[in-house]
C-alpha positions as CSV (number, residue, x, y, z in Angstrom):
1,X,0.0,0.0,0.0
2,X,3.1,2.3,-1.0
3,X,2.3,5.9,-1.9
4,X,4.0,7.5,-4.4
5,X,4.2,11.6,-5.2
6,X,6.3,12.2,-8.1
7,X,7.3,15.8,-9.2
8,X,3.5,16.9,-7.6
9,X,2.8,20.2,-8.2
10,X,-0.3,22.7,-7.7
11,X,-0.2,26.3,-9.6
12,X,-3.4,28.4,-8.4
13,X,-4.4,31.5,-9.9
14,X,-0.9,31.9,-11.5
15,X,0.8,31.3,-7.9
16,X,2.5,28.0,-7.0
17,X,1.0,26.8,-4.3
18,X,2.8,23.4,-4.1
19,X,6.2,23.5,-5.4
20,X,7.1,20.0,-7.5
21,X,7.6,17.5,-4.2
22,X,8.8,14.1,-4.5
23,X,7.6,11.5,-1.9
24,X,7.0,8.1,-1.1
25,X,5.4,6.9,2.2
26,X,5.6,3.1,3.0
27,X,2.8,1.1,4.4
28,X,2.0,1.0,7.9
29,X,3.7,4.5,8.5
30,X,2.9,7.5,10.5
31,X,3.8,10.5,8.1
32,X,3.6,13.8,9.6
33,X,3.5,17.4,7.8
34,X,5.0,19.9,9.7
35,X,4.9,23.4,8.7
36,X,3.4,26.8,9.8
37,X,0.1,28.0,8.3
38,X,-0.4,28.6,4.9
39,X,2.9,26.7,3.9
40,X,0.7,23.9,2.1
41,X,-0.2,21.1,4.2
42,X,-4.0,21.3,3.5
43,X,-3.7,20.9,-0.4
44,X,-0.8,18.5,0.1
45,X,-3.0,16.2,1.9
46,X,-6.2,17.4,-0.5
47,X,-3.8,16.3,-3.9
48,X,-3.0,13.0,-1.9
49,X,-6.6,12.1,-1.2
50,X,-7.4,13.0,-4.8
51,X,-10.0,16.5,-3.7
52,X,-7.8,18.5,-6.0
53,X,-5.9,17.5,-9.2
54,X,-1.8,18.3,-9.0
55,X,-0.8,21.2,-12.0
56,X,2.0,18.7,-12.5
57,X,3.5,15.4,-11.6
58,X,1.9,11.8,-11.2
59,X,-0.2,10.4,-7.9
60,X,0.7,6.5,-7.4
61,X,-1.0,4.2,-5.2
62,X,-0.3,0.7,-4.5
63,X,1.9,0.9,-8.2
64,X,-1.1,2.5,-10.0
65,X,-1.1,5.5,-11.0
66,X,-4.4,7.1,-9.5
67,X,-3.9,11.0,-10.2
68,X,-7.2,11.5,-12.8
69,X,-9.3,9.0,-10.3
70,X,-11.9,9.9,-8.1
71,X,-11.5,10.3,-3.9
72,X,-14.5,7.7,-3.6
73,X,-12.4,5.3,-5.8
74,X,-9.2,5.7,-4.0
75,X,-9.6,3.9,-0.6
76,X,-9.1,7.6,1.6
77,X,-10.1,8.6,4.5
78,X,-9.8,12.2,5.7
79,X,-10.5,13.7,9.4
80,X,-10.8,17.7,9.2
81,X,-9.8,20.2,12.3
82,X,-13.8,20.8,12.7
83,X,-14.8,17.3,13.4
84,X,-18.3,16.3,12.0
85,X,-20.5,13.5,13.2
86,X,-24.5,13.8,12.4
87,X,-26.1,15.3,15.0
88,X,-29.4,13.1,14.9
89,X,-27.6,10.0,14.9
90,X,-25.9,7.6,18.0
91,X,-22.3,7.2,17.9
92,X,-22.9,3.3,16.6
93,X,-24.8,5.2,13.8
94,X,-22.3,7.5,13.4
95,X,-19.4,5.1,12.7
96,X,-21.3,2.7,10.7
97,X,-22.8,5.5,8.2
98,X,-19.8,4.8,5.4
99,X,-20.3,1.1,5.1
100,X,-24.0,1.6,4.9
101,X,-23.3,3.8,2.1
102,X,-21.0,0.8,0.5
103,X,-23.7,-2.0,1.2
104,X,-22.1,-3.6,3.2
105,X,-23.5,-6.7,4.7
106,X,-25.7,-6.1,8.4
107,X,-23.5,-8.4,10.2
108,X,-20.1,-7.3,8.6
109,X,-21.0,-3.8,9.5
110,X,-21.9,-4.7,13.2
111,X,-19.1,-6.7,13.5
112,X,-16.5,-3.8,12.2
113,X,-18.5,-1.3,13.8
114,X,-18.1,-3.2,17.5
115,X,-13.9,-3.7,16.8
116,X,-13.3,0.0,15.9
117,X,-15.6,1.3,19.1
118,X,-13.3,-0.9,21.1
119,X,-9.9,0.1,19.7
120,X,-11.2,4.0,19.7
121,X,-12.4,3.1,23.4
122,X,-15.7,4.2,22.5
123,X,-17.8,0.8,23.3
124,X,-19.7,2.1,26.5
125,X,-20.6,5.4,24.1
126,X,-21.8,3.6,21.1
127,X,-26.6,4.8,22.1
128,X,-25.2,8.4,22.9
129,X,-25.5,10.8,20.1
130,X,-22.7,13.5,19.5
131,X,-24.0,16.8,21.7
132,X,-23.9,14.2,24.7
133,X,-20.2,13.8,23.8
134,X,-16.9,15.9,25.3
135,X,-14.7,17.1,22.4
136,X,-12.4,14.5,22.4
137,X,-14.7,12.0,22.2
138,X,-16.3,13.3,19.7
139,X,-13.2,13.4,18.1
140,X,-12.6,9.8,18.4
141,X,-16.0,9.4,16.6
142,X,-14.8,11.1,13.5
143,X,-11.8,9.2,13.5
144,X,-13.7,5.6,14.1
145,X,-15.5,6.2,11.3
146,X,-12.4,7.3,9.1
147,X,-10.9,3.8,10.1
148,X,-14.0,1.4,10.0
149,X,-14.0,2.1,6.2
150,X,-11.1,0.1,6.3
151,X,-9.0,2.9,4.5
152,X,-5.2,2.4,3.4
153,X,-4.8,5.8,3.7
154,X,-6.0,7.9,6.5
155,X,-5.2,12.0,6.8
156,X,-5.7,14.0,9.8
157,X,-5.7,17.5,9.0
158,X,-5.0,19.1,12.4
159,X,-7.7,17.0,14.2
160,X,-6.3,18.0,17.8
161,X,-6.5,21.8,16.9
162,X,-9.6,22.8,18.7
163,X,-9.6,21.0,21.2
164,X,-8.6,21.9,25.1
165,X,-5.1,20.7,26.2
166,X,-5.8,17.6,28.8
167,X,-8.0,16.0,25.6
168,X,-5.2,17.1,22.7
169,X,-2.5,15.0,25.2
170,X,-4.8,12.5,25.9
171,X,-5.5,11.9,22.0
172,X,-1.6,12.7,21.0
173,X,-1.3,9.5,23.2
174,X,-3.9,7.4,21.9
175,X,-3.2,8.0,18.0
176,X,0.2,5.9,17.7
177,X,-1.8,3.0,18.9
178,X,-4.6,3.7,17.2
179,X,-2.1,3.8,14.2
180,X,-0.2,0.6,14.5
181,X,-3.4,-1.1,15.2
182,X,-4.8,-0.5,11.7
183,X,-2.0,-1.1,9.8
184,X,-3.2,1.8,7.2
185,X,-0.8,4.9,6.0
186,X,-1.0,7.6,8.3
187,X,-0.8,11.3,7.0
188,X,-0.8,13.7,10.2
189,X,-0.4,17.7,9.5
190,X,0.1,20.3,12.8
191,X,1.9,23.1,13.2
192,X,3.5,22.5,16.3
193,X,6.9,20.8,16.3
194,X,6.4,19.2,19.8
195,X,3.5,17.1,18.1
196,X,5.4,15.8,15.6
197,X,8.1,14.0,18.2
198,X,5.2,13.0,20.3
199,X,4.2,11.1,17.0
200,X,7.3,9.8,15.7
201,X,7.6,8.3,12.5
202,X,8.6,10.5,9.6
203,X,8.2,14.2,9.0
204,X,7.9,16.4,5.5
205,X,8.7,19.5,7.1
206,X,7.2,22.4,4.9
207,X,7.6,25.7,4.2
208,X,5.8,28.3,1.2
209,X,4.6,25.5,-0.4
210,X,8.0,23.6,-0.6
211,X,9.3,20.3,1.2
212,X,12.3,21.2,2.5
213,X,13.4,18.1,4.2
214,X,11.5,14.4,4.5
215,X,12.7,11.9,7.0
216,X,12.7,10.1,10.5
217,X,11.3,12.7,12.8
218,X,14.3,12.8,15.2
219,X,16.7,13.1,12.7
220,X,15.1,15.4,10.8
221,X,14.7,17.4,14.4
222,X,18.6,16.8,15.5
223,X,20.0,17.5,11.5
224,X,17.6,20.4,9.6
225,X,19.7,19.9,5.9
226,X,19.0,23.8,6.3
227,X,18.1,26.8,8.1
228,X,14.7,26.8,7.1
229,X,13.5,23.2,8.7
230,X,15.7,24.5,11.3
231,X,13.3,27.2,11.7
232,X,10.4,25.1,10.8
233,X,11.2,22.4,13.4
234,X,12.0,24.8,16.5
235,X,9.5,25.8,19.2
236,X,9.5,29.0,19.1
237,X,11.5,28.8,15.5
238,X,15.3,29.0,16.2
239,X,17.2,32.0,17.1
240,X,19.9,33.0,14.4
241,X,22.9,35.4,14.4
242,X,25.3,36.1,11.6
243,X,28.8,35.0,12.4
244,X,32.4,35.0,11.2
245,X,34.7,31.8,11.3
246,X,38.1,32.8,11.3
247,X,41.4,30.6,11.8
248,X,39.0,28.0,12.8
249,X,36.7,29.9,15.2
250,X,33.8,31.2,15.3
251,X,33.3,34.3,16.7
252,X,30.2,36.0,19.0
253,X,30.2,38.7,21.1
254,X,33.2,38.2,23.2
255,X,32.8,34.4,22.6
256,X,35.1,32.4,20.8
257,X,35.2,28.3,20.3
258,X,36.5,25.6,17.5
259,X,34.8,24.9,14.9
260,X,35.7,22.2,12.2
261,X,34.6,24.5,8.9
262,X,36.4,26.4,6.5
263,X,36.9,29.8,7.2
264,X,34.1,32.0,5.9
265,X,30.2,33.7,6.7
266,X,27.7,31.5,8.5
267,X,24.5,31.8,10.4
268,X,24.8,30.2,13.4
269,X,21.4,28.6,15.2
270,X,20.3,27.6,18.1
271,X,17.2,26.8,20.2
272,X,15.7,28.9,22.7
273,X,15.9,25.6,26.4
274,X,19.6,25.7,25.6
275,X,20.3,29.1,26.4
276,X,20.6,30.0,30.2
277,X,21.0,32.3,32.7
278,X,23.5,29.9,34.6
279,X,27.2,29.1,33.5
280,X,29.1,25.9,32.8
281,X,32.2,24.9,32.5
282,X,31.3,24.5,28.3
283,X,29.3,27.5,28.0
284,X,30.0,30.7,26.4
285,X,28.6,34.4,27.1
286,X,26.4,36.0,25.1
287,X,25.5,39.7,25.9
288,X,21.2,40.1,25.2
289,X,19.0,42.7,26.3
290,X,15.6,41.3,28.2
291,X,12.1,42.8,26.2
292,X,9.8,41.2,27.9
293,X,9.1,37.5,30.0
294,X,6.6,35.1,29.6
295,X,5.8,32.9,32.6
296,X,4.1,29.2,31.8
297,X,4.1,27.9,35.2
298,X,7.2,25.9,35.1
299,X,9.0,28.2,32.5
300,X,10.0,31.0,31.8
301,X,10.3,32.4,28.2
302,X,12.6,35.3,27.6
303,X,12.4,37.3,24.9
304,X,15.4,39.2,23.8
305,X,17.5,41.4,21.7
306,X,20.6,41.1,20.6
307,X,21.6,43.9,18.4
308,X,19.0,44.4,15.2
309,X,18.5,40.1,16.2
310,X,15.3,39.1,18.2
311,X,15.9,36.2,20.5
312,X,14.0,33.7,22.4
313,X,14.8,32.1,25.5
314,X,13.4,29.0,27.6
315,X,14.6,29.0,31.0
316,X,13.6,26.7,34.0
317,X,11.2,28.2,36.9
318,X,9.9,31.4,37.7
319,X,12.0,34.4,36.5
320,X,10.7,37.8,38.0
321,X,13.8,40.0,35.7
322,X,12.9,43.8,34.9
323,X,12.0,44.5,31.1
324,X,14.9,46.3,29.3
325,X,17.6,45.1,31.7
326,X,20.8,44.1,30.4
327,X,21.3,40.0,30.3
328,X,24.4,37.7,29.8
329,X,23.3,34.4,29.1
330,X,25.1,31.2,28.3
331,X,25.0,28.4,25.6
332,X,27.0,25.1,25.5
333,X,28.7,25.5,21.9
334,X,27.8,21.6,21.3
335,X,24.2,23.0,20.4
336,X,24.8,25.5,17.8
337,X,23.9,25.1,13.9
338,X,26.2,26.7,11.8
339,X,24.5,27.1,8.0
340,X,26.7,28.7,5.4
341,X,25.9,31.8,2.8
342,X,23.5,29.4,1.1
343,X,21.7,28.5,3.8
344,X,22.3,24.7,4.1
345,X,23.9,22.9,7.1
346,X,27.5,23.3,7.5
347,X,29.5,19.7,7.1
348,X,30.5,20.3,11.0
349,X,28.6,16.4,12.5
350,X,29.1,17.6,16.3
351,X,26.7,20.4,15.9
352,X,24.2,18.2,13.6
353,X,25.0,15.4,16.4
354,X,24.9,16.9,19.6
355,X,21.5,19.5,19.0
C-alpha cells in the first residue's frame, strides 16, 4: 500500500502553491506534515486524497497511478480540524454510516463497527448521540468512522487543533496505537513541532509550499539539511545570528570556540531551552537585552534582543527580571547550527549530532 508523489505540483491562480515534491510513504507509517500556516499542508493532503488534481506530476498508489481518479475510488479517508459527526444519529450510527453507504452486509458492518468502538475506546458510548459527547470524544467518533472504512490511507488535518489541552495530550497518546493497530498509511499535518516528536515516524517538514526536508522525525529534528527546517522544526523557531569563522573559530560577542569549517560567513542557530541564565564549565557568554518574560508555570520564556537580532529564551522556573535590563546568558557550543551563505547545514557532525 506504497504511496507514491512524483514531481506533484499545484499552480493556483498563476501562484505555486505546491512546489514539485517528490515523496513516497511506506505502508504502515505514520507520516507527519510539519509546517506553519499557509505553507501547504491542507492541499498536500487534498492532492494526496485526490480532492484537487496536481498542476503537474503523477499520484501513485499501491503501483497505479491514481492521479485522474476519483476520492471515492481511492480507498481515503480524511479527518478535518472541525470534526463532523451527524447530530441526529448515535455514535454506533455515526461510525457505521460509510459502510451503509457501501452495502455492506448487516452483520459485517456490526461486527466492524463493535472492533473499531473498542480500539477508539468508545464501546460504553456507542446509544449516545454527538451533543452528549466531550470534544475529544467526539473526536474519536470522527476518526472511528475514518478507520471502519477500512481505509489504506487515513489523513488528519490538524484534528487536535480545537480542542482543550488535557484532551489534545490524551489523544496525542492514543493516536500511535490507534495507528499501529490498523496497519493503514497515516498522514498527520500540525503546526506545532512538539507534536510531531510526540508522534514519531517521519516528518515532510514544509515551508511556502515547498518540502524542505523528509525523514525520521528525530533526525530530521537533530539535523535540519538547512536553516529553514531548522526554523520550521523549533519551538518558538530558532534563534539566528550572523557570524564570522576565522582561523577555525567562530566568533560571538566576546565568545570564541573551535569549529571544524572552512573559514568564511555562516548563520549560526540555536534553540531557545539551551540558552541560560546559569554558566558551565562549556558554555559561552552571550550579551542580550531582556524585552519582555513570559511565565508558563514551570517556565520561563525570555524574549530578547541582541543587536537588530530578536531572540528567544526557555529558562527553567519562575523568572521575575525587569524589562529592558541588560542579560548575559550562556550556551553550551555543542548546540549550535552553523549554516553557510546558502543556507544549508554546514559539514560540521558535532553540531548536527549533539542539537
Amino acid at each position: 500500500m506504497t504511496l507514491e508523489l512524483q514531481g506533484v505540483a499545484k499552480d493556483v491562480a498563476g501562484q505555486t502553491w505546491i512546489h514539485p515534491v517528490d515523496l513516497e510513504l511506506a505502508p504502515g507509517s505514520m507520516n507527519v506534515l510539519l509546517g506553519p500556516t499557509l505553507s501547504g499542508k491542507t492541499t498536500l493532503m487534498r492532492l494526496m486524497a485526490g480532492l484537487d488534481q496536481p498542476s503537474s506530476g503523477r499520484i501513485v498508489w499501491q503501483g497505479q497511478d491514481v492521479t485522474g481518479r476519483r476520492v471515492q475510488d481511492r480507498g481515503v479517508a480524511m479527518v478535518y480540524q472541525q470534526f463532523i459527526n451527524y447530530p441526529s444519529m448515535s455514535v454506533y450510527d455515526n461510525i457505521a454510516s460509510p459502510l451503509r453507504l457501501q452495502r455492506v452486509a448487516r452483520a459485517e458492518i456490526d461486527k466492524r463497527v463493535r472492533q473499531t468502538a473498542e480500539m477508539m475506546r468508545l464501546t460504553p458510548l456507542l446509544d449516545r448521540r454527538p451533543l452528549d459527547l466531550s470534544g475529544g470524544q467526539q473526536q474519536r467518533t470522527a476518526l472511528a468512522r475514518a478507520l471502519v472504512k477500512g481505509a489504506g490511507l487515513v489523513l488528519l488535518d490538524e484534528p487536535l487543533a480545537n480542542l482543550d489541552y488535557k484532551l489534545r495530550e490524551e489523544l496525542r497518546a492514543e493516536i500511535p496505537r490507534i495507528f499501529e493497530a490498523s496497519g493503514a498509511i497515516f498522514v498527520y499535518a500540525t503546526t506545532e513541532p512538539e507534536e510531531a516528536l510526540l508522534l514519531g515516524g517521519s516528518t515532510a517538514t514544509l515551508w511556502e509550499g515547498r518540502v524542505t526536508q523528509f525523514g525520521p522525525t528525530p533526525q530530521v529534528y537533530r539535523a535540519p539539511q538547512d536553516a529553514v527546517t531548522a526554523r520550521v522544526f523549533s519551538d518558538p523557531p530558532m534563534n539566528f545570528k550572523r557570524i564570522a569563522v576565522q582561523g577555525g573559530e567562530a566568533v560571538l560577542d566576546r565568545a570564541r570556540w573551535r569549529v571544524d569549517v572552512a573559514d568564511g560567513r555562516y548563520t549560526a542557530g540555536f534553540r531557545a531551552p539551551h540558552l541560560s541564565l546559569r554558566q558551565s564549565p562549556q558554555s559561552i557568554a552571550l550579551d542580550a537585552r531582556l524585552d519582555t518574560t513570559e511565565i508558563t508555570g514551570a517556565e520561563t520564556y525570555l524574549h530578547l534582543r541582541h543587536g537588530p537580532d530578536r531572540w528567544v529564551g526557555l529558562v527553567p522556573g519562575v523568572q521575575t527580571l525587569p524589562a529592558g535590563a541588560p542579560l548575559t546568558l550562556w550556551l553550551d557550543p555543542a548546540h549550535i547550527y552553523l549554516f553557510d551563505e546558502g543556507g544549508r547545514l554546514a559539514r560540521a557532525a558535532p553540531y548536527a549530532r549533539a542539537a
